[in-house]
Chimera marker file (.cmm) of the C-alpha trace (Angstrom):
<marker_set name="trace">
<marker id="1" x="171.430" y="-180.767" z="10.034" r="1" g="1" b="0" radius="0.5"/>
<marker id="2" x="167.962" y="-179.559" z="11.880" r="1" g="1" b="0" radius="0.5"/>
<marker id="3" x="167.447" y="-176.592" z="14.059" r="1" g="1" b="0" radius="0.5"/>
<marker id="4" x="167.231" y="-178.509" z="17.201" r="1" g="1" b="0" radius="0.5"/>
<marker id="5" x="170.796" y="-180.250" z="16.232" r="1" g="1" b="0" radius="0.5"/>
<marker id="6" x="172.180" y="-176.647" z="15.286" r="1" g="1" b="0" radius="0.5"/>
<marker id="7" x="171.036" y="-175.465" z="18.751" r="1" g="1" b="0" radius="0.5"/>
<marker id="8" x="172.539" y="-178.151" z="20.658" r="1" g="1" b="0" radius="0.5"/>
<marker id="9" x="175.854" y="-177.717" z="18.817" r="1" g="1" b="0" radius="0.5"/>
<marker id="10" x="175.964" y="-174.228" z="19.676" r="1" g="1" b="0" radius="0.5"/>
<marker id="11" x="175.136" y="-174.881" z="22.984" r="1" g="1" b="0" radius="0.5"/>
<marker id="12" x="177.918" y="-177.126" z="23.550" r="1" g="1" b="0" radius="0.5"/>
<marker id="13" x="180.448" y="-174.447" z="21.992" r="1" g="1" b="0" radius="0.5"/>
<marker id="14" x="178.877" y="-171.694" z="24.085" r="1" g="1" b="0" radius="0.5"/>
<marker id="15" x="179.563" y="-173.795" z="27.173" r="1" g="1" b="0" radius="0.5"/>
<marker id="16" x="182.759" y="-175.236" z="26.380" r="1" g="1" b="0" radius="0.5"/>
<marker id="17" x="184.287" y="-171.179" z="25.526" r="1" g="1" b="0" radius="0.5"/>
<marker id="18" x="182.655" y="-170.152" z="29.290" r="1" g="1" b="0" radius="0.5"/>
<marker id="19" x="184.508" y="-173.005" z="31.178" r="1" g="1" b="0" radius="0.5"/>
<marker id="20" x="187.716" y="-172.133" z="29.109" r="1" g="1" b="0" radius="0.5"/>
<marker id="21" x="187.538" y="-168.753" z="30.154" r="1" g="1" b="0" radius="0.5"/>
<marker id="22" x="186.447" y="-169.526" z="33.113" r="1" g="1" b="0" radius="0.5"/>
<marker id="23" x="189.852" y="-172.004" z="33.989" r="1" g="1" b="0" radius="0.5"/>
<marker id="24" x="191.904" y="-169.587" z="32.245" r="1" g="1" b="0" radius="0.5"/>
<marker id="25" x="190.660" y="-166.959" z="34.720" r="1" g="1" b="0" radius="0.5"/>
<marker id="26" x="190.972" y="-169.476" z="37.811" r="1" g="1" b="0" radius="0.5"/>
<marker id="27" x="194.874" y="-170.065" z="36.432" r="1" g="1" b="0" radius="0.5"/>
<marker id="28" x="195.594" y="-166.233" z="36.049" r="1" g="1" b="0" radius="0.5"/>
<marker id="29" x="194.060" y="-164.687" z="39.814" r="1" g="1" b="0" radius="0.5"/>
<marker id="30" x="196.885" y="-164.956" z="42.346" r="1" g="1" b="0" radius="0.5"/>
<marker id="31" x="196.919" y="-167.251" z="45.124" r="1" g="1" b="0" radius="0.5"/>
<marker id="32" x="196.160" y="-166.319" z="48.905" r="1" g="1" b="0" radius="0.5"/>
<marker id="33" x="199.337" y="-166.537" z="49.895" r="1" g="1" b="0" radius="0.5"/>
<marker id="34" x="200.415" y="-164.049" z="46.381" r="1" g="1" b="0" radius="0.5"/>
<marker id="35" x="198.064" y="-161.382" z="47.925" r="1" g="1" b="0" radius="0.5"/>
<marker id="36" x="199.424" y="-162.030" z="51.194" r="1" g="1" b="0" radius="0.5"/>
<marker id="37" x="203.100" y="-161.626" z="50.048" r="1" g="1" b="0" radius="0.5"/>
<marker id="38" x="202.247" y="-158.585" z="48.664" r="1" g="1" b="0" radius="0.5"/>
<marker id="39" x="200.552" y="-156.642" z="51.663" r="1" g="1" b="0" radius="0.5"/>
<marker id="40" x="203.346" y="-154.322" z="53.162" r="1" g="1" b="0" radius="0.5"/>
<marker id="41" x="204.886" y="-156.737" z="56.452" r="1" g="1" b="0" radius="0.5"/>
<marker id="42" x="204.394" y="-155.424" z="60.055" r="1" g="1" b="0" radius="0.5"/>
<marker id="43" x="205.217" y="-156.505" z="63.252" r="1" g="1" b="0" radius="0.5"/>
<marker id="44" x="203.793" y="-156.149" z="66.892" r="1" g="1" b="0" radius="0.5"/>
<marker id="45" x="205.597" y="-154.502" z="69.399" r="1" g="1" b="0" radius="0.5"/>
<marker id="46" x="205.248" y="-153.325" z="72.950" r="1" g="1" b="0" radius="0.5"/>
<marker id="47" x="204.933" y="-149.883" z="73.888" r="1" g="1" b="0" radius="0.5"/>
<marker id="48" x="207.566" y="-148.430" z="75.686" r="1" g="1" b="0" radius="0.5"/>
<marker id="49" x="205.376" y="-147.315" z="78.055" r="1" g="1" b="0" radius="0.5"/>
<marker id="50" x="203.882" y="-150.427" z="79.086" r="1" g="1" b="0" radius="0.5"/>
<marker id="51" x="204.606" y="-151.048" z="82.707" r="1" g="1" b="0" radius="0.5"/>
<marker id="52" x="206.313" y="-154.371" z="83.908" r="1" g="1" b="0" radius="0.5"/>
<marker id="53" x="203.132" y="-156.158" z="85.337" r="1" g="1" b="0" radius="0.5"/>
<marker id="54" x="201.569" y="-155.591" z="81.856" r="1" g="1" b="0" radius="0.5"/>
<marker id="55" x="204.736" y="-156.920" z="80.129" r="1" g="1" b="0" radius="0.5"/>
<marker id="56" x="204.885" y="-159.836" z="82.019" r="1" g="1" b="0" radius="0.5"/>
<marker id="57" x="201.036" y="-160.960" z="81.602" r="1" g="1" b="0" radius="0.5"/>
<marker id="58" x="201.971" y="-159.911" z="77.672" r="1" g="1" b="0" radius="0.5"/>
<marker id="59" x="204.445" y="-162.681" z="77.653" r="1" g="1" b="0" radius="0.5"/>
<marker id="60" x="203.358" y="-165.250" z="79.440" r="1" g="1" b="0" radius="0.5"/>
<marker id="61" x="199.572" y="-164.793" z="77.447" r="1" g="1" b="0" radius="0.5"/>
<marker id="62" x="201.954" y="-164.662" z="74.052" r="1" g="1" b="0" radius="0.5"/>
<marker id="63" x="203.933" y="-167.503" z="74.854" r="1" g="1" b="0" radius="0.5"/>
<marker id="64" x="201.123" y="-169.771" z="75.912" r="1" g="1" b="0" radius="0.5"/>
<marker id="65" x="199.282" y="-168.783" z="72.390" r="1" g="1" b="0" radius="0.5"/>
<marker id="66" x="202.356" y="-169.142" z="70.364" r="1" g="1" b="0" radius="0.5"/>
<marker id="67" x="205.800" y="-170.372" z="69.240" r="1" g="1" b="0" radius="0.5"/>
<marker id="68" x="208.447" y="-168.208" z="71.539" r="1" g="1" b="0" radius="0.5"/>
<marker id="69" x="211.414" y="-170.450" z="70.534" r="1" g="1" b="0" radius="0.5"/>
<marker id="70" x="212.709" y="-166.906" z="69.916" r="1" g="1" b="0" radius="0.5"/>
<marker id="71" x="213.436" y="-166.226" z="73.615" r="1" g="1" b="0" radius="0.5"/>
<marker id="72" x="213.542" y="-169.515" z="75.095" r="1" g="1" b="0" radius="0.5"/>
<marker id="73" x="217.047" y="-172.029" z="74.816" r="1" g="1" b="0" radius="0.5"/>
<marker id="74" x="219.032" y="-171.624" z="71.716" r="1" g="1" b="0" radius="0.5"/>
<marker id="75" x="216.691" y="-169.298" z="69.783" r="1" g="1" b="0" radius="0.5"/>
<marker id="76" x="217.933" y="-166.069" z="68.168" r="1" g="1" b="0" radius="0.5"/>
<marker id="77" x="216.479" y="-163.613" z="70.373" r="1" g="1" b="0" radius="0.5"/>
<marker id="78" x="217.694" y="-165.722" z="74.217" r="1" g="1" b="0" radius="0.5"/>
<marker id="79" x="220.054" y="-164.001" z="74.543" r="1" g="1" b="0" radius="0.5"/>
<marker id="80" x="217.303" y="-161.174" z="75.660" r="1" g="1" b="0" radius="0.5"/>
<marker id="81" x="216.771" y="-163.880" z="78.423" r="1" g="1" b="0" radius="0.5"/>
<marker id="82" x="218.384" y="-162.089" z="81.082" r="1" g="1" b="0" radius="0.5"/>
<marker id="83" x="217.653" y="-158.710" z="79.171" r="1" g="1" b="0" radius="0.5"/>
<marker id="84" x="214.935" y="-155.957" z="78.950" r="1" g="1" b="0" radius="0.5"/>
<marker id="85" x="211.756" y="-157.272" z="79.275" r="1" g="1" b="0" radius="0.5"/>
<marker id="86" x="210.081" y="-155.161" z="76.946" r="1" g="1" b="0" radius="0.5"/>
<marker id="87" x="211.967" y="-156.548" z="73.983" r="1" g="1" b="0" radius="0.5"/>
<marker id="88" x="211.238" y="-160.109" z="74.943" r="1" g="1" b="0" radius="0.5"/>
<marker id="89" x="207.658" y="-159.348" z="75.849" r="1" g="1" b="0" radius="0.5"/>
<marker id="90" x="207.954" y="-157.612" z="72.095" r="1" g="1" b="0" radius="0.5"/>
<marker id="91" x="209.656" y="-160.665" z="70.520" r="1" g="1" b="0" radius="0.5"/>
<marker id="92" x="206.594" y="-162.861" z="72.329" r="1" g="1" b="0" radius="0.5"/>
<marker id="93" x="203.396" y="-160.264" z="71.341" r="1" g="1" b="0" radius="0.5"/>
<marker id="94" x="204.687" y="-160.827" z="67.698" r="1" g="1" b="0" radius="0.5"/>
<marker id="95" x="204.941" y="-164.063" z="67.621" r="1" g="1" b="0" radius="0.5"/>
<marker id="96" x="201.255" y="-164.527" z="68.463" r="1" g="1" b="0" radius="0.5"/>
<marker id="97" x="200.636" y="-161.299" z="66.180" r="1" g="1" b="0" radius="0.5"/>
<marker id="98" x="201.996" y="-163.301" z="63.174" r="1" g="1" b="0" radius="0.5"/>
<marker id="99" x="200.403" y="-166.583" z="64.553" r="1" g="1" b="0" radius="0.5"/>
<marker id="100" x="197.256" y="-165.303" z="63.772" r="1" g="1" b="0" radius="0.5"/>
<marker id="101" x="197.234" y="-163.505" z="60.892" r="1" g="1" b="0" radius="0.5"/>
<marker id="102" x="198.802" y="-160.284" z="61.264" r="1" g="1" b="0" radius="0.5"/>
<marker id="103" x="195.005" y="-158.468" z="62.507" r="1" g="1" b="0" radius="0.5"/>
<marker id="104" x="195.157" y="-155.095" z="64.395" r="1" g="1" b="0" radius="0.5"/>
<marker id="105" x="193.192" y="-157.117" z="67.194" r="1" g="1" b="0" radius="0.5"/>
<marker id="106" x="195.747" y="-159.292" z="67.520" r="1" g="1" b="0" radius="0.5"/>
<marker id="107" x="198.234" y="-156.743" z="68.550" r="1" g="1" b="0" radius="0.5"/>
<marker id="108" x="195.963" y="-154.938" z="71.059" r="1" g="1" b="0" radius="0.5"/>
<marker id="109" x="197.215" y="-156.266" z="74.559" r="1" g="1" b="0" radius="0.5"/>
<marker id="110" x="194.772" y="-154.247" z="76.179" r="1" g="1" b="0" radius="0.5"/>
<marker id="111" x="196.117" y="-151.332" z="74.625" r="1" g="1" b="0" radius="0.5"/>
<marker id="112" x="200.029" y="-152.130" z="75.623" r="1" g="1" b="0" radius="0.5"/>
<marker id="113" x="200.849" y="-153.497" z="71.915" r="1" g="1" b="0" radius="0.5"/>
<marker id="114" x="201.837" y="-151.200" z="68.829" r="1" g="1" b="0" radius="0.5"/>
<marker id="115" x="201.899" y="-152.075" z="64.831" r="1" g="1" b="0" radius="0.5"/>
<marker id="116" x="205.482" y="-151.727" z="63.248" r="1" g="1" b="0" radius="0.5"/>
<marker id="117" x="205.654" y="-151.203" z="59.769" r="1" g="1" b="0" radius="0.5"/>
<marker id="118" x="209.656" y="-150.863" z="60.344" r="1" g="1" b="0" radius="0.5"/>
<marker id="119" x="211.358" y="-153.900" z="61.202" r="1" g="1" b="0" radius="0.5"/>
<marker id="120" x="212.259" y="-154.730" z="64.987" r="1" g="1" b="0" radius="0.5"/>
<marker id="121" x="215.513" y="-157.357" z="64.017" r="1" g="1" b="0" radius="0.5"/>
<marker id="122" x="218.164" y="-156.680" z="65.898" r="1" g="1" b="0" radius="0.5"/>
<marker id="123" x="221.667" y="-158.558" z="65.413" r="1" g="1" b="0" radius="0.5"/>
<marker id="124" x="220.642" y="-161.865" z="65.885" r="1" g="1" b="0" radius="0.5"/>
<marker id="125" x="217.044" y="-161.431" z="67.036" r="1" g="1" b="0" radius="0.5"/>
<marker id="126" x="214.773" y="-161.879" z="63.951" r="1" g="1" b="0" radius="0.5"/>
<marker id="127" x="211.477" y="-161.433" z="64.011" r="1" g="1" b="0" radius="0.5"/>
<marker id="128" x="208.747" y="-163.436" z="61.951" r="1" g="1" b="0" radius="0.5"/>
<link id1="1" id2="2" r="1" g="1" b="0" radius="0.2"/>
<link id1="2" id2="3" r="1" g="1" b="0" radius="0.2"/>
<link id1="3" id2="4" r="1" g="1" b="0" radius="0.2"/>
<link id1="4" id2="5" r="1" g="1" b="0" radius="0.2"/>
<link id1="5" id2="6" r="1" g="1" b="0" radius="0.2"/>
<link id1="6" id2="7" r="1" g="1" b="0" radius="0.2"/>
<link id1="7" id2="8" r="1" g="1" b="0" radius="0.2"/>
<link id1="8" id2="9" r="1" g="1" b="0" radius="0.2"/>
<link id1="9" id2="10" r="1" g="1" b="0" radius="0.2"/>
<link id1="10" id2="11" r="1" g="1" b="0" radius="0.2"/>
<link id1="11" id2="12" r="1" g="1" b="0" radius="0.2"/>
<link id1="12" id2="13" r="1" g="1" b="0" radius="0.2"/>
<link id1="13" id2="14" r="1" g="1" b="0" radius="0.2"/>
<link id1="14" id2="15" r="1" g="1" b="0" radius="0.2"/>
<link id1="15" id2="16" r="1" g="1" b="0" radius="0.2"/>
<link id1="16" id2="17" r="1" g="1" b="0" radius="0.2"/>
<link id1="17" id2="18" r="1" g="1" b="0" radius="0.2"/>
<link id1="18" id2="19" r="1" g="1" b="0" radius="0.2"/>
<link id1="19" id2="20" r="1" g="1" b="0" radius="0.2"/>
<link id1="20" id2="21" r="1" g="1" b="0" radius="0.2"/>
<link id1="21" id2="22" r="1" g="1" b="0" radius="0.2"/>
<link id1="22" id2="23" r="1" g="1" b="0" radius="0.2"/>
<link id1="23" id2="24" r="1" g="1" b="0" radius="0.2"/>
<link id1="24" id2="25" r="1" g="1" b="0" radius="0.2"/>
<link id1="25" id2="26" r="1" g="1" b="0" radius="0.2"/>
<link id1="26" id2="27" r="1" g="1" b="0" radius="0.2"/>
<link id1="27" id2="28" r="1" g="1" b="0" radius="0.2"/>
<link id1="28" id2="29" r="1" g="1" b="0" radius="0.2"/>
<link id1="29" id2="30" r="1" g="1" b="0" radius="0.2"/>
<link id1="30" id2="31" r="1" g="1" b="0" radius="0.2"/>
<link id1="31" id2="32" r="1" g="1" b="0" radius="0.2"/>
<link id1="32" id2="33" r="1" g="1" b="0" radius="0.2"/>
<link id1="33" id2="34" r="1" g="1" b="0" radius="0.2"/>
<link id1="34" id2="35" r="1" g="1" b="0" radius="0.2"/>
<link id1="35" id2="36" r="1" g="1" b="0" radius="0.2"/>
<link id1="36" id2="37" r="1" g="1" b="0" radius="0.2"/>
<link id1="37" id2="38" r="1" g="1" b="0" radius="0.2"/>
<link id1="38" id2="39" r="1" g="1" b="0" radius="0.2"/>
<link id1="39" id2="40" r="1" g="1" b="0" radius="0.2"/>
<link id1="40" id2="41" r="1" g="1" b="0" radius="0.2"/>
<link id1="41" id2="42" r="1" g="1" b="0" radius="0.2"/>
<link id1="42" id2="43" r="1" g="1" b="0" radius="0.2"/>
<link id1="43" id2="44" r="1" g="1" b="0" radius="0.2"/>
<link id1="44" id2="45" r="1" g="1" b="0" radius="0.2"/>
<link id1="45" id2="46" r="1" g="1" b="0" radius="0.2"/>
<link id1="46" id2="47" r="1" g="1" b="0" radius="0.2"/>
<link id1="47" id2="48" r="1" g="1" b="0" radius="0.2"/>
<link id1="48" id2="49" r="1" g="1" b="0" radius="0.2"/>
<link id1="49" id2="50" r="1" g="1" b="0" radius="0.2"/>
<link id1="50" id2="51" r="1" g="1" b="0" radius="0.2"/>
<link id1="51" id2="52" r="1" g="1" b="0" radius="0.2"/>
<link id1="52" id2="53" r="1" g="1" b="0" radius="0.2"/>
<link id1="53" id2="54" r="1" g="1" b="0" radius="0.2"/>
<link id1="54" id2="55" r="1" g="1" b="0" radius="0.2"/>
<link id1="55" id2="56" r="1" g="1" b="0" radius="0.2"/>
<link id1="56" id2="57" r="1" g="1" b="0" radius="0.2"/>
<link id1="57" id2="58" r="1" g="1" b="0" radius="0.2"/>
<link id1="58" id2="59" r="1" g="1" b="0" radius="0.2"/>
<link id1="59" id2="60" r="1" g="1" b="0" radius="0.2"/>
<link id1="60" id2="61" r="1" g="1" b="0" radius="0.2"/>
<link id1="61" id2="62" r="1" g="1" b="0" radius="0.2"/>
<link id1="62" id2="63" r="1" g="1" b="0" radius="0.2"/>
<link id1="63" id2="64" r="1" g="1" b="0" radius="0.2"/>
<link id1="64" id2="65" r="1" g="1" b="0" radius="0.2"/>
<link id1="65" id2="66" r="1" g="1" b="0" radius="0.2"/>
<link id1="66" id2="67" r="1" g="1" b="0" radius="0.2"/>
<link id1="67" id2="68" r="1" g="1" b="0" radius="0.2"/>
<link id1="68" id2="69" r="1" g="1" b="0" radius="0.2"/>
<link id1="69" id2="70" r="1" g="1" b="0" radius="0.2"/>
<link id1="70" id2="71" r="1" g="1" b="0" radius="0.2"/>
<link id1="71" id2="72" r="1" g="1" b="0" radius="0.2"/>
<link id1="72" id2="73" r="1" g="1" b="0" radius="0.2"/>
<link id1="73" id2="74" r="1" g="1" b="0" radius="0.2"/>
<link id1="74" id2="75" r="1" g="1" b="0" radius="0.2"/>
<link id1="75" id2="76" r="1" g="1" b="0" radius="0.2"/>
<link id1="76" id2="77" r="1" g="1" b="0" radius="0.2"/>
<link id1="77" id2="78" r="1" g="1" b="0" radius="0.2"/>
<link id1="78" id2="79" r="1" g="1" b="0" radius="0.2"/>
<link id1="79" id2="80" r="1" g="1" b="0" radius="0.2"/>
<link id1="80" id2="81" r="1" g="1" b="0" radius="0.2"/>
<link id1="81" id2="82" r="1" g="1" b="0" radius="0.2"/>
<link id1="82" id2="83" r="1" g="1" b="0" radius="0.2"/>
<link id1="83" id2="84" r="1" g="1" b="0" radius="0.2"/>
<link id1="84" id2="85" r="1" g="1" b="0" radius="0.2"/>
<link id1="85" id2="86" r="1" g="1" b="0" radius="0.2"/>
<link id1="86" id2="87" r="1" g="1" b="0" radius="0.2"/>
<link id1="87" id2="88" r="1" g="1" b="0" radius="0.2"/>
<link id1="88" id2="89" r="1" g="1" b="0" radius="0.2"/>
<link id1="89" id2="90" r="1" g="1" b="0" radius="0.2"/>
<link id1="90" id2="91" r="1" g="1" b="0" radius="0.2"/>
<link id1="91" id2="92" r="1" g="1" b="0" radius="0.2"/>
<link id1="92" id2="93" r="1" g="1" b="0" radius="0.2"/>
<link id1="93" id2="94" r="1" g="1" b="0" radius="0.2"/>
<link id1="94" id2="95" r="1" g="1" b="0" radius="0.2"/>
<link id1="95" id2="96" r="1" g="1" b="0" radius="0.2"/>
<link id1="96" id2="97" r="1" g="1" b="0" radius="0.2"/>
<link id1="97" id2="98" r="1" g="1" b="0" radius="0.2"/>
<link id1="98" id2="99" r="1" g="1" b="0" radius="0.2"/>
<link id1="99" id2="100" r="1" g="1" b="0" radius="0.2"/>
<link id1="100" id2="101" r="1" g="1" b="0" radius="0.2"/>
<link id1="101" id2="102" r="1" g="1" b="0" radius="0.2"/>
<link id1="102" id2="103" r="1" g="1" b="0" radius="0.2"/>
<link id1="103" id2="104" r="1" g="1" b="0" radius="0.2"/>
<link id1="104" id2="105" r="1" g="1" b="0" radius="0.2"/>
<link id1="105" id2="106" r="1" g="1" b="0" radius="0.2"/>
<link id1="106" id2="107" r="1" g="1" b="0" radius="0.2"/>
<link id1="107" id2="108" r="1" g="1" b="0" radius="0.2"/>
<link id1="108" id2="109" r="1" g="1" b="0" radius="0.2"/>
<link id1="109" id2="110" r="1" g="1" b="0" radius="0.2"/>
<link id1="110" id2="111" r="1" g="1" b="0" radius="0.2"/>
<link id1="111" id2="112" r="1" g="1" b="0" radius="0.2"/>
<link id1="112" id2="113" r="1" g="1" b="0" radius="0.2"/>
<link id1="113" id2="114" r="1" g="1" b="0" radius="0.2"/>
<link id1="114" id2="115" r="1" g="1" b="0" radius="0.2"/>
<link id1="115" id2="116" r="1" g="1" b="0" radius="0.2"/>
<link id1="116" id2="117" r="1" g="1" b="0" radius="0.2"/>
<link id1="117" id2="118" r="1" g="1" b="0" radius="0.2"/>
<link id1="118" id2="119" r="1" g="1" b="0" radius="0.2"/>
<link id1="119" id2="120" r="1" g="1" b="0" radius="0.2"/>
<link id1="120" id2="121" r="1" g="1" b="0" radius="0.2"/>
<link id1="121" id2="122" r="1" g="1" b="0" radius="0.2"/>
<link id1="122" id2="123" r="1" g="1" b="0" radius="0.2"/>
<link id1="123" id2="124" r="1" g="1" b="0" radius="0.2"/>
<link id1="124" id2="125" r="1" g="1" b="0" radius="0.2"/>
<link id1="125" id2="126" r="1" g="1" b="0" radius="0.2"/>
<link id1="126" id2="127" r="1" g="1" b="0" radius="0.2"/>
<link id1="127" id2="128" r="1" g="1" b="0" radius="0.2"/>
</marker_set>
């Protein structure tokens, strides 16, 4: 066997041991959704200061963006239909907040919406 055999057969082991490493690497690191899964859950609420013109905009802006089968016929949280309209306008700011990814800018409302890192369910109104 030459030298230019013997450096082509080591070349070929040297690159076959990088992409095993490398796919055993790519197999091991945890998927998005892993390191999603793991990041503490939160919600987005309304303050309870927010005044009812603000709430209202909040909801209708919400629902436009996003899924508020929450609130609306059948869901678990209609029942707040003819209730408070801060914890439907809450129900409706985290449903967009989820929507799109669970950013601090997605909860800001013009400063009427507030990051829970305590659950808002209530009974039969679950949040995302």
């Amino acid at each position: 066997m030459g030298s230019g055999s013997t450096t082509v057969g080591l070349m070929a082991l040297a690159s076959a041991l990088v992409l095993l490493t490398h796919c055993t690497h790519a197999a091991a690191a945890p998927s998005f959704q892993q390191k999603q899964a793991a990041v503490a859950k939160t919600w987005c609420v309304a303050k309870p200061s927010t005044g009812e013109a603000a709430l209202r905009a909040n909801l209708e802006f919400a629902c436009s963006q996003s899924d508020c089968s929450a609130i609306q016929g059948t869901g678990g949280c209609s029942a707040l239909n003819g209730g408070v309209l801060l914890s439907r306008a809450s129900v409706a700011m985290n449903a967009y907040y989820q929507a799109r990814g669970r950013n601090s800018w997605n909860c800001f409302f013009n400063a009427t919406g507030i990051i829970s890192i305590t659950d808002p369910s209530l009974g039969t109104c679950k949040y995302a």
